[in-house]
Structure formats: C-alpha cells, structure tokens
C-alpha positions in Angstrom: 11.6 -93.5 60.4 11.6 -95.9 57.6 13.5 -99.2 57.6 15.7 -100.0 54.1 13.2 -103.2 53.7 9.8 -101.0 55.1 10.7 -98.5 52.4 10.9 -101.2 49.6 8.0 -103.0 50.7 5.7 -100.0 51.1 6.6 -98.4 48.2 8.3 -100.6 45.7 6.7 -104.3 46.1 3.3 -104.3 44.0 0.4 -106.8 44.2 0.7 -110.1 42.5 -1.6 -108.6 39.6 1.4 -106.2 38.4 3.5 -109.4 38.0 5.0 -109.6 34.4 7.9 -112.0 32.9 10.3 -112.3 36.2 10.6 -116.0 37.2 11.6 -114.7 40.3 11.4 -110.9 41.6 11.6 -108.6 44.3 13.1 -109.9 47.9 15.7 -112.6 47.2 19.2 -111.8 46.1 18.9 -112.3 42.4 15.5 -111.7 40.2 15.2 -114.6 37.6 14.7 -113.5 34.6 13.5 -115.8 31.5 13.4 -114.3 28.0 10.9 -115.4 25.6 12.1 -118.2 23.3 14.2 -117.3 20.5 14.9 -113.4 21.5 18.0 -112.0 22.9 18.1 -109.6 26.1 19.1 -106.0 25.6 20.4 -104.5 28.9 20.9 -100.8 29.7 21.9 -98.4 32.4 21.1 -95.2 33.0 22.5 -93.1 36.4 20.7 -89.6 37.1 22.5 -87.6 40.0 21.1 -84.4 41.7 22.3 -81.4 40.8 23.6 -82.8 37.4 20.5 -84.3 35.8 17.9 -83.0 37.4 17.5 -80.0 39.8 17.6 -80.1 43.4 14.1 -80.3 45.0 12.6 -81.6 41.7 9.4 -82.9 41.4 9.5 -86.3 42.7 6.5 -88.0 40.4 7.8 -86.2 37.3 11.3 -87.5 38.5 9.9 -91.2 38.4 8.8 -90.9 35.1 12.3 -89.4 34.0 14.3 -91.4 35.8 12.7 -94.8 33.9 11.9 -92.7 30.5 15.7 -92.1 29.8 16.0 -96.1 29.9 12.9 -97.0 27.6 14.7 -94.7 25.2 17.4 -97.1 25.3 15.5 -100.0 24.2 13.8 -97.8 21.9 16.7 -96.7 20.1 18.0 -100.5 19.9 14.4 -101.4 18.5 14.1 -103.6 21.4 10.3 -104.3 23.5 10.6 -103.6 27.0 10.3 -106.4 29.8 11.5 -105.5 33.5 14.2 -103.3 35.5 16.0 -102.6 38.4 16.2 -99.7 40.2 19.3 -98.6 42.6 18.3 -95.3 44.9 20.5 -93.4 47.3 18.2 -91.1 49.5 19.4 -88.6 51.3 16.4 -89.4 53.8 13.3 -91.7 53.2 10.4 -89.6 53.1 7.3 -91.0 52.9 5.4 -88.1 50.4 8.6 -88.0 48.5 8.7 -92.1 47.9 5.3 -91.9 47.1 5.3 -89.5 44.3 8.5 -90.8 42.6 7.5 -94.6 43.1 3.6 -93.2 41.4 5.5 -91.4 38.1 7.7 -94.3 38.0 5.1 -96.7 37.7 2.7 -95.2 35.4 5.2 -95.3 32.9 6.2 -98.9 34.0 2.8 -99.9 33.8 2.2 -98.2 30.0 4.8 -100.2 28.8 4.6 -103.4 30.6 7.7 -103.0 32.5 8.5 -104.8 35.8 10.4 -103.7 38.8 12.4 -106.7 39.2 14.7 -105.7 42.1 17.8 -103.4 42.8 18.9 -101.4 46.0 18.4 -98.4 48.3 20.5 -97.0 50.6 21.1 -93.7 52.6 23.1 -90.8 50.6 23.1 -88.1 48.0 20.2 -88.4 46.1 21.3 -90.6 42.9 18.8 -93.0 40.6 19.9 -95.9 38.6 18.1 -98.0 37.0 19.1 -101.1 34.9 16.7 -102.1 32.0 16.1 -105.2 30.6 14.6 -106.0 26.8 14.0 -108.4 24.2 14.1 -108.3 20.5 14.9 -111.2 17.7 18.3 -111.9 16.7 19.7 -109.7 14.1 16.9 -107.0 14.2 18.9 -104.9 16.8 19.0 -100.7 14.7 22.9 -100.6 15.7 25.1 -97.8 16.0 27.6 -99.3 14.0 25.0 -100.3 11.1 24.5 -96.7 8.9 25.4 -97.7 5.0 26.6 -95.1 2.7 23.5 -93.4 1.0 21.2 -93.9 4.0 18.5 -91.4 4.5 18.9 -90.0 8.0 15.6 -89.2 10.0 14.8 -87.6 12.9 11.4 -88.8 15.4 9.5 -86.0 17.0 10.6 -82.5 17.5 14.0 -81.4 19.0 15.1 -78.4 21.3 12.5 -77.6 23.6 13.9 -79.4 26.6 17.1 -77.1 26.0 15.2 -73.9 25.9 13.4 -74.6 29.3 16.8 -75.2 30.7 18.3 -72.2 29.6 14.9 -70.2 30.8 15.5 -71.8 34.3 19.1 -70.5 34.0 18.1 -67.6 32.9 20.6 -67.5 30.1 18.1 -66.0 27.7 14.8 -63.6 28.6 11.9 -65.5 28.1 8.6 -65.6 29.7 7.1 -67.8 31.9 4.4 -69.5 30.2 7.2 -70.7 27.2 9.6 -72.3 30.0 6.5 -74.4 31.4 5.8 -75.3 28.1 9.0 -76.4 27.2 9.8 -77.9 30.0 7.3 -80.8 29.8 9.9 -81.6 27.5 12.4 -81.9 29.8 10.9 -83.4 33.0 8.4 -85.9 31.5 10.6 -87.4 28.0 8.6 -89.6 26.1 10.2 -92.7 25.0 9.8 -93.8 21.4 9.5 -97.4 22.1 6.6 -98.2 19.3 8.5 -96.4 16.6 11.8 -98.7 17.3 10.2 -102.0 17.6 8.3 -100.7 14.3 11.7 -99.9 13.0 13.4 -103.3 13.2 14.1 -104.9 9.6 13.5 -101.3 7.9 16.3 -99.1 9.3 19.9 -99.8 9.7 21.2 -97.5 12.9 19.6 -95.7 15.5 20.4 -93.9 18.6 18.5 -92.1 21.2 19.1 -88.2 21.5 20.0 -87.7 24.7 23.5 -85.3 24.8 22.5 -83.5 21.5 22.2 -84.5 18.1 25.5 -83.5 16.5 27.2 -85.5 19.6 25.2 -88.6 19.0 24.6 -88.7 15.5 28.4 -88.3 15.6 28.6 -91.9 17.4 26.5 -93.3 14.8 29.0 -92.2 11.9 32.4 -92.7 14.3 31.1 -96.5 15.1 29.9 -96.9 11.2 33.0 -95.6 9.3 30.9 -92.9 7.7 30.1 -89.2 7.4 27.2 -87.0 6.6 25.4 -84.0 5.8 22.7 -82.3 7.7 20.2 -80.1 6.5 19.7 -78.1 9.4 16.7 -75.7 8.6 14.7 -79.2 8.0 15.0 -80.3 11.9 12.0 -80.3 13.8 11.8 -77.8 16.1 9.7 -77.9 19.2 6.3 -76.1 19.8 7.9 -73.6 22.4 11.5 -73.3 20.0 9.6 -72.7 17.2 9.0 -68.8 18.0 12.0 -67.9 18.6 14.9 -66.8 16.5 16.5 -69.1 14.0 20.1 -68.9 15.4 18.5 -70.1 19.0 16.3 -72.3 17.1 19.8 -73.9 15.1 21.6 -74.3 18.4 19.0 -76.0 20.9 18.1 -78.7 18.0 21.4 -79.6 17.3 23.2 -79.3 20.5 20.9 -78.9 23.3 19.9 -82.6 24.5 17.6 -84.1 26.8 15.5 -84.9 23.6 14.9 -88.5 23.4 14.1 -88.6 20.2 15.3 -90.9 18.0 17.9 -90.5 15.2 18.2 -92.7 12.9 19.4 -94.1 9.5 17.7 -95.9 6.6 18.0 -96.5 2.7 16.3 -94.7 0.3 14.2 -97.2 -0.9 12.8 -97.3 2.4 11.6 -94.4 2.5 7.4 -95.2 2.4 7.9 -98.2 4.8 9.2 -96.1 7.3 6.3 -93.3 6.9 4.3 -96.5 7.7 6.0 -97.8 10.9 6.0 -93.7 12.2 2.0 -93.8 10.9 2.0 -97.3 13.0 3.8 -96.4 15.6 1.1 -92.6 15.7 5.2 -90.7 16.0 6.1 -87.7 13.2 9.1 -88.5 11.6 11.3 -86.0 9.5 14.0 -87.2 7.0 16.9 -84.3 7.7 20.4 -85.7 5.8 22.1 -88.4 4.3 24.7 -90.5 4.9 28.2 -90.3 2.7 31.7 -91.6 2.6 33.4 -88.7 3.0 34.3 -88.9 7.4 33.1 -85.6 9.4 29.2 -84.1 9.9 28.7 -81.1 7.4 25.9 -78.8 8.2 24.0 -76.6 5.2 20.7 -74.7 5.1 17.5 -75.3 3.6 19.7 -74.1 0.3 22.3 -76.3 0.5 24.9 -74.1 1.6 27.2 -74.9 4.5 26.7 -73.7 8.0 30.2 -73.3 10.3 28.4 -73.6 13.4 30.6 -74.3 16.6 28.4 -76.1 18.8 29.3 -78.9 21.7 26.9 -81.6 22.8 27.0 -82.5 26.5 29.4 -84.4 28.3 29.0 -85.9 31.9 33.1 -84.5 32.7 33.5 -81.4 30.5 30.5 -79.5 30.0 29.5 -77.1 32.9 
C-alpha cells in the first residue's frame, strides 16, 4: 500500500528538467512563486467530484487532462498565459495503474502549456480533484466579465454542443448510435483549452468568459456583470461535428444550454472585427461572430431571419440542476 508522501513522490514529483517558474516547489509547506516583472497573477479554482463531473470509473488519463483543461480555460478566458498549479486529490484508494494514468493525462497537457505542478494535497476519500491555477498577464489587459460596451460584436471560439450530446447519448435521453457518442464525447472528456486565442485576445476584445455551464448561463454573467443586454442569432452558432446531423431543435438546445464546451465567448467592437480574425488565424482557433451587444437588459434570441426564438432553456447549476 502506498504512503500519502510515496504516492506524491512516485507519481507527482518530476525530474529537475520539468522545473518551470516556482522559486520553490513540491515538498515544503508553501511553493514560492515569483511572477515575471511587471505582470499580475491570475488565480483560479476549479473542483471536479465523482459522480457530478465526471462518471464513476472514468478514464483516469482522459480524467487528468480534464481535470487541468477546465482550469487553462480559466486563464484562457481572462487572456492570461499559464505558469504553475496546485493540485488537491481525495482518493478513495491509491492505486498504482490508476495514479499512473491520471498523473500521464495530467501532464501532457501540463507539459503543452508549460504548466508546473507546484504543490497541493492528497488524502484518503471520495474521489474529488481540485486544482488551483496560477497565471500571468500585464496590467490592464485582463478580457473581464464586467468589460462588454454597448455595440460590441459578440463571438463565439470553436464549435458548441457536442459535449452535451455525448452526455445525453450516455443517458440515453435521446436514440443515437454508438459511433456519434464516441465522437462527441472527445468533446467532453478531453476539452481543449483556448489559451492561444485569449492571450492573442488581450488589447482587442473587451470581455470574455469560458463556456463551461452553457452559453446562455454564461454569456448571461457577461451582460449581468457589464450592465448590458443582447441579441443572439442562434442559427449562426457553431455547432459541433457530431451535432451537426441532427435536428435543428436538438441542435438549438445543446449549443445554447448544454455546457462542458470550453469555448470561449466573448465581446469586441466592431471596428475590431479584422484584428480579431487575425489573433483566431494566429492563435490556428475558428472564430464565429454570433450577436451584439445593446442597452436594452435581458438576452433575446432570433433565427438566421431575425425573428425572435422563445426558447426556455436552463444552463447548469452545481445545486439545482439534476
């Protein structure tokens, strides 16, 4: 059986050559931490519990990734670059194929975006992941949610929807074969984080936010935090590969309210328009311009015509949805 500290030296503690920006890292009390000069620190947490984020017995490699994808998005949605992070695990048992395959995913995406496990804490108990992630961007250049200006252009990275289909596949709340639900589903296991697209972002758009409870739900913090509302043409959202062959009503719902995206939203002005076809061009990310942003408070939803939509949709929440 493995110790606490076995576990975290075996599996966790990487060769000198891996080092990146800590002062100070794993096996002291505190990591040290220095940030470049002249940049501020963004910090973000992100907590995935069995059973509600992710399915029991998933994939434990795929699960690594996840686990540190959800918090690149984070950074990626404040424009910020990414520099180290923590990681807090509760393990119901320390298995040695299991540690291996979750610490493997988790460090292949550490690795692609220079990342460094920094420290944190493991401990025996339901299985439950948090990791705390650390970034750095230059004052001022942080894409807000409080930052969206009255006749903004709102885009949209990527494609939307796919990682809700291959949850409601799993659920079986729709008939749908096997081969779509695999497809979609690299969606929702193995996110890709649009970190190059917000550091390419900063000093062109205003706000941003990562899609992670649906897009209605967190565009919906953008214009609640900016003191705005919009419109949203949703026949122009991107639909994923998998979504794309299926009926538009399906199609309408899993864009706009499915989550586990991680796309980003985002808001900039018109004029800005070709430099941010540059920075997506830059950055090798699609990026679809879907809505604008108005005085009037509340989201409205049309068609590709312009008329309005009453669709009665919910994005997720951690206490209320099922």
């Amino acid at each position: 059986m493995l110790s606490e500290f076995d576990l975290i030296a075996r599996y966790f503690t990487r060769p000198l050559q891996h080092a990146g920006r800590a002062v100070l890292g794993i096996g002291d009390d505190c990591a040290l931490l220095a940030p470049a000069p002249g940049m501020q620190l963004a910090v973000s947490s992100d907590m995935l519990v069995e059973g509600r984020h992710f399915f029991p017995q998933a994939d434990p490699a795929k699960l690594g990734h996840k686990s540190l994808a959800v918090n690149l998005s984070d950074l990626a949605a404040m424009g910020a670059r990414p520099v180290a992070f923590t990681l807090a695990l509760s393990l119901p048992e320390a298995r040695s194929e299991w540690l291996a395959a979750f610490s493997g995913g988790l460090f292949m995406l550490a690795d692609e975006h220079g990342c460094e496990l920094i420290g944190g804490d493991t401990t025996r108990g339901p299985l439950n992941i948090c990791i705390t992630i650390f970034g750095e961007l230059p004052p001022g250049q942080a894409l807000r949610r409080d930052a969206a200006r009255i006749g903004d252009d709102i885009w949209i990275s990527g494609t939307l929807g796919d990682a809700r289909l291959a949850l409601a596949g799993y659920r079986q709340e729709i008939v749908i074969d096997t081969a779509t639900i695999e497809a979609a589903a690299v969606r929702m296991h193995e996110p890709t984080p649009r970190v190059a697209l917000g550091i390419a972002l900063q000093g062109i758009a205003h706000a941003a936010i990562d899609i992670s409870d649906g897009l209605i739900g967190d565009l919906g913090h953008i214009l609640q935090r900016s003191n705005v509302g919009a419109t949203l043409n949703v026949d122009a959202l991107p639909a994923g590969s998998a979504l794309t062959r299926l009926p538009q009503e399906m199609r309408r719902r899993f864009m706009l309210a499915g989550g586990d995206d991680y796309e980003l939203c985002f808001t900039a002005p018109a004029s800005g328009r070709e430099a941010i076809l540059a920075a997506a061009h830059t950055a090798a990310i699609p990026v679809t311009r879907v809505g604008s942003i108005e005085a009037a408070a509340g989201l409205r939803l049309t068609d590709a015509g312009g008329a309005p939509l009453d669709l009665r949709l919910n994005s997720f929440d951690h206490f209320t949805s099922p």
